[in-house]
Steps between C-alpha positions, in 0.01 A plus 500: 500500500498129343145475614365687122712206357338244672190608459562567123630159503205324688219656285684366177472148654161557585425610158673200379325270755118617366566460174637098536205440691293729316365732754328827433502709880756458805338650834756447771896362453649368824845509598761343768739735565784405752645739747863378391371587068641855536118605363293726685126458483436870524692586224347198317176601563556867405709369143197266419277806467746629271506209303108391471468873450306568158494095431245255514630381807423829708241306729752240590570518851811377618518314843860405643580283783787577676719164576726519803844503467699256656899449525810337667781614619837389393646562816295332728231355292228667632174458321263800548229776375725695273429817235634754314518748852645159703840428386671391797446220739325513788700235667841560441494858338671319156425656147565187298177382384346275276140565375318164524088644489366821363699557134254447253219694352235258401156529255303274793136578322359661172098557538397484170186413249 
């Protein structure tokens, strides 16, 4: 589960991010998540609990928005609605694809004072 990492990894940039703009209290963190990341927001959601568990971040509530995926195919070059249960294209049946939307995990929003 690489979600724990991430999340250990996100709340160290957070820290970092309050104390250059010297910040006392973070209430919500918002994410982009693609479909294509290899993340999954329930498991990010459950690991941030974890995390913020015993810290003063444990009021924090994490939002994600999920980003569609999008890909081509190599074969036929196909573009279409592609994730991590869609590997295959729905034109020509090809499993040579290219991720073009959908692979990053993003910090969109940190609600701060």
């Amino acid at each position: 589960m690489h979600e724990l990492g991430l999340c250990d990894a996100l709340l160290r940039m957070i820290r970092k991010i309050i104390a250059e703009e010297e910040l006392t209290q973070v209430s919500k963190v918002t994410l982009e998540v693609g479909e294509l990341s290899g993340v999954l927001p329930r498991y990010m959601y459950d690991c941030w609990e974890a995390v913020i568990d015993g810290t003063e971040f444990q009021e924090t509530e994490l939002v994600i928005e999920e980003i569609p995926g999008v890909a081509r195919c190599l074969d036929c070059g196909a573009e279409f609605h592609s994730n991590a249960e869609i590997l295959r294209c729905p034109v020509c049946n090809g499993n040579k694809l290219m991720p073009l939307e959908g692979r990053d995990m993003t910090i969109k929003e940190i609600e701060a004072c």
